[in-house]
N, C-alpha and C positions, 0 to 999 in steps of 0.2 A: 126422123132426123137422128142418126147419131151422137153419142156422146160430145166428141171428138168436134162435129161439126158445130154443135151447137156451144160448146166452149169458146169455139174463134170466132164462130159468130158475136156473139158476147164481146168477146173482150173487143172485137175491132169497133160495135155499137158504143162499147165505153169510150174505146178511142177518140172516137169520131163527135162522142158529142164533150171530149174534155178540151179537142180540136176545136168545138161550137163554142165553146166556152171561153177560150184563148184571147177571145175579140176585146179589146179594150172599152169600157163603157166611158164615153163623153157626152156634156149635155153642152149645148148650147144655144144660148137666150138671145131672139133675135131683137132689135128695136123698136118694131113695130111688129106690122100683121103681115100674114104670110102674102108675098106680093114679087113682083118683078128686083125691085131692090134687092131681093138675099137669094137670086136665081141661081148662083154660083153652088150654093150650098146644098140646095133641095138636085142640083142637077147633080154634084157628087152622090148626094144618098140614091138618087133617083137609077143612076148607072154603074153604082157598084165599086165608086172609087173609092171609098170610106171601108168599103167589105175588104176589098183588096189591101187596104192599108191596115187587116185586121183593128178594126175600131166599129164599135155600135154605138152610133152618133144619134141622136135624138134631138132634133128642132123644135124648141118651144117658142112659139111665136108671139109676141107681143103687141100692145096694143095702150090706149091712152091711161093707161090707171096702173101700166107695168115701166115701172123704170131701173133699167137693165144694174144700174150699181147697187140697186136694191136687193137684186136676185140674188148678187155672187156674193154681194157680203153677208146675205143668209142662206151663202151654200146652197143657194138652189139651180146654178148650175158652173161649169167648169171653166168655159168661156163665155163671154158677154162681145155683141157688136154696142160700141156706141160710137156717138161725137166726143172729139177731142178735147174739144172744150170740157163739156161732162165729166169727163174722165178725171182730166188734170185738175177742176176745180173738186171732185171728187179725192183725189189723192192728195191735196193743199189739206183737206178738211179731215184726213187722217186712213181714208181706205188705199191702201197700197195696191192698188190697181197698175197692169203694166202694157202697156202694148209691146205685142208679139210679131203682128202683121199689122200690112196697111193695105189692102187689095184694094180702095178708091183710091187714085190717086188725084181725082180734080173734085174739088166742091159744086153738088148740083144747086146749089140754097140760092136764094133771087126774091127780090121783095119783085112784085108786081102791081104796077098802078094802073088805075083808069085813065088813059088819056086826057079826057072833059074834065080831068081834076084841075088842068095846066101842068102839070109835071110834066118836066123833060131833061133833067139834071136832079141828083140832090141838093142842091144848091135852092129847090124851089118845095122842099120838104119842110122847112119851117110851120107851123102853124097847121099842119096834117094830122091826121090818124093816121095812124098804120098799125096794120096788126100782124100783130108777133107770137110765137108759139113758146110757151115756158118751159116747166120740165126739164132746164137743163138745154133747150134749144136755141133761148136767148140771148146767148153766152157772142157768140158772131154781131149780132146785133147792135147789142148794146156798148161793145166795141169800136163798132166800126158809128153810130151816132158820137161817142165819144173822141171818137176823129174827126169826124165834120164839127164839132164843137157844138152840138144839139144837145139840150137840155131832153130828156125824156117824162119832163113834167106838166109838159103842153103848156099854152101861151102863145103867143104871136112869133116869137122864135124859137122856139122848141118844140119838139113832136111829140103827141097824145098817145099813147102807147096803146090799144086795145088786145087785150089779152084774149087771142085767137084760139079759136078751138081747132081742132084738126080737121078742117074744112077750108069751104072759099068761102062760106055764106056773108060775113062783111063784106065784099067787096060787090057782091050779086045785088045786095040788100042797102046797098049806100050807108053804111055804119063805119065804112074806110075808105081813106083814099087808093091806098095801097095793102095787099096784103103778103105774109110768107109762103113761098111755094119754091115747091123743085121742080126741077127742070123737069123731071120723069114724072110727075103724080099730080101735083094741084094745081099745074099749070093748067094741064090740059083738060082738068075737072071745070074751069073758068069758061076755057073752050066750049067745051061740051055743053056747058050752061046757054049758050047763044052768043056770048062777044069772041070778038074775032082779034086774030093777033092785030092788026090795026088800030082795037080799040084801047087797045094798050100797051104801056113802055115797062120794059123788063129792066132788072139790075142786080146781074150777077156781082155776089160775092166775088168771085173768082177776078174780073174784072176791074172790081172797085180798089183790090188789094188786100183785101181782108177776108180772105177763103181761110175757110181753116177744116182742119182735115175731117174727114168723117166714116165713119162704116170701119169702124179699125177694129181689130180682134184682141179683149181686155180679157188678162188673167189676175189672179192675185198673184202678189211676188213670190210669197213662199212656195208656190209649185214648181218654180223656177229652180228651186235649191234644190229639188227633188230629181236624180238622172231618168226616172223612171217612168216621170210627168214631162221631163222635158223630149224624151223620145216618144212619148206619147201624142204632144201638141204638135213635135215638128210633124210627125204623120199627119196629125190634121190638116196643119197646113197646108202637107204638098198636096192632100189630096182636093181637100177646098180650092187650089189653087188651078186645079185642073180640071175641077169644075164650072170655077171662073170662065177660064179658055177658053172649054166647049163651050160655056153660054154664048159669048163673044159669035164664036167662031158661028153659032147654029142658033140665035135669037126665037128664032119662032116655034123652035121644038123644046127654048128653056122655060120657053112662057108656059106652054102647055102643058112642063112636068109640073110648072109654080101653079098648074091650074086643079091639076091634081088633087096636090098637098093644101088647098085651100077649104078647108072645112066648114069655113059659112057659106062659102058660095057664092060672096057677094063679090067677087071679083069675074070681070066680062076677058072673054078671049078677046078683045080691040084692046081694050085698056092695057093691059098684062103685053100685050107685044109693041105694043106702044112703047110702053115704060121699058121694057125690056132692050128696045133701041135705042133709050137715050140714056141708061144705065150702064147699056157697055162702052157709052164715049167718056165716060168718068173712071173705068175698071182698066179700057185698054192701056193704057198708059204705064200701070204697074205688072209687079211679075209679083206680088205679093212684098215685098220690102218697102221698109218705110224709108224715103228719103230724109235723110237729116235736114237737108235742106227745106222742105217743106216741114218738118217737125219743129224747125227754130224757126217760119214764118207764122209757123202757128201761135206760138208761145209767146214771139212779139207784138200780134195782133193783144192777142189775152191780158197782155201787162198794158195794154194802152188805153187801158180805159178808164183812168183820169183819175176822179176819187176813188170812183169804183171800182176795180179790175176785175176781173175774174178771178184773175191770179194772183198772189201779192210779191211772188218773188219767181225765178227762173226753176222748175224741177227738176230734180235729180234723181235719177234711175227710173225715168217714167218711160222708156223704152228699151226694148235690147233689138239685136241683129242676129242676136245668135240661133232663133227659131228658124229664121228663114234663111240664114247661111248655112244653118243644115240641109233643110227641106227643099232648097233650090240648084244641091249639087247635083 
């Protein structure tokens, strides 16, 4: 090889890998385990919409013992999915966490009961178990008893709180009347156990009035200040946003990229397309923008919980538009 040739070879191999290099590094912490839920996101990494948006995006999946305000307040990753609740009561308590996106736009959360319990209204919830998921997923909950005027201290009119694990097993095991589940996951783990939609009465948040928002994309504010983080995020965005889409648009091919990236194994091709079907009737709705309007239903549920709120006052600068007024032009 030549002088000559092997000089421009060189120099275009340096090019090319300062070119490799150009990609922006973002981390992002998801809520849980890798799953149909955050299909949107593994389908961007999966098809190259993240590469394209120069960005080397890395999914770190979560699970019962990670809770996402934990990560970004020690900097472990860039953005965080959580619930809104979380977040805001998170930001009341001094972490300035911001939402950027809102790609759910409906709440999947739904207590489900046994039938043979006699439930068939809240109104027959008095003097029950139900169990509830903590962590920050409470927040809906104890809300929305604090509108039906339930004491959560058990008693003949009040309801016995059991502090549920992330399962159905109370409800399988007669330890509750009713338990927490989404529409997408621990519904149909119930299912799968041998009762049948018959054998029990479902009650959506979304329904009851007291949905609050969920799966939303949380920054720290100070990235915000930064032009070079915020053309940064809005790339994420758009491209998460189009990963969304195609999941929507192609369910059975997003399951299978989430089937992929699933590193235990312990998720089943039925399950994953399942979930994947009832995750996109919660996503199609949005284009990635938070509706103000659902942002102030949230923040009203949160303030109405009596003594106790979640919140103790309305927040201020707990969201912007300006992420996705960029990334959606």
């Amino acid at each position: 090889m030549n002088r000559l040739l092997s000089t421009t070879l060189a120099g275009a191999l340096a090019f090319a890998a300062q070119g490799a290099l150009a990609a922006d590094d973002l981390t992002l912490q998801l809520k849980w385990v890798t799953q149909a839920q955050f299909a949107g996101y593994y389908v961007a990494l999966e098809k190259g919409f993240y590469e394209e948006a120069d960005l080397n995006v890395t999914i770190k999946p979560g699970g019962p013992d990670i809770a996402p305000t934990q990560v970004i307040a020690g900097g472990g990753a860039d953005v965080v999915i959580d619930w809104m609740p979380s977040a805001l009561a998170a930001r009341e308590k001094g972490l300035p966490l911001v939402n950027i996106a809102q790609p759910f736009k409906s709440s999947g959360m739904m207590l489900t009961c046994r039938k043979d319990t006699g439930i068939t209204s809240p109104e027959d919830f008095a003097g029950k178990t139900l169990g509830v998921w903590f962590f920050g997923n409470e927040y809906p909950f104890l809300s929305w008893m604090s509108q039906l005027g339930y004491s959560t201290d058990g008693g003949e009119d009040g309801v016995t709180v059991l502090k549920q694990g992330f399962n159905v097993d109370p409800i399988l095991q007669g330890q509750a009347d009713c338990v927490s589940t989404m529409t997408y996951n621990e519904y149909w783990q119930i299912i799968d156990a041998g009762l049948t939609p018959d054998d029990l009465v479902t009650f959506k948040y979304e329904d009851q009035g007291v949905a609050t928002l969920e799966d939303g994309l949380y920054v720290m504010e100070e990235k915000l200040a930064d032009p070079a983080e915020v053309d940064k995020l809005t790339r994420f965005v758009a491209a998460s946003m189009k990963g969304w889409k195609y999941a929507e648009e192609n369910p059975d091919e997003a399951a299978e990229i989430v089937l992929e990236y699933d590193e235990t194994g312990a998720q089943t091709e039925k399950h994953q397309k399942r979930m994947m079907g009832e995750v996109a009737k919660l996503t199609a709705g949005s284009n990635g923008a938070l509706d103000p309007a659902d942002y102030e239903r949230t923040v009203a549920t949160l303030l109405a919980g009596g003594s106790d709120p979640v919140i103790s006052k309305a927040p201020e600068g707990a969201y912007t538009l300006a992420i996705t007024d960029a990334a959606l032009k």
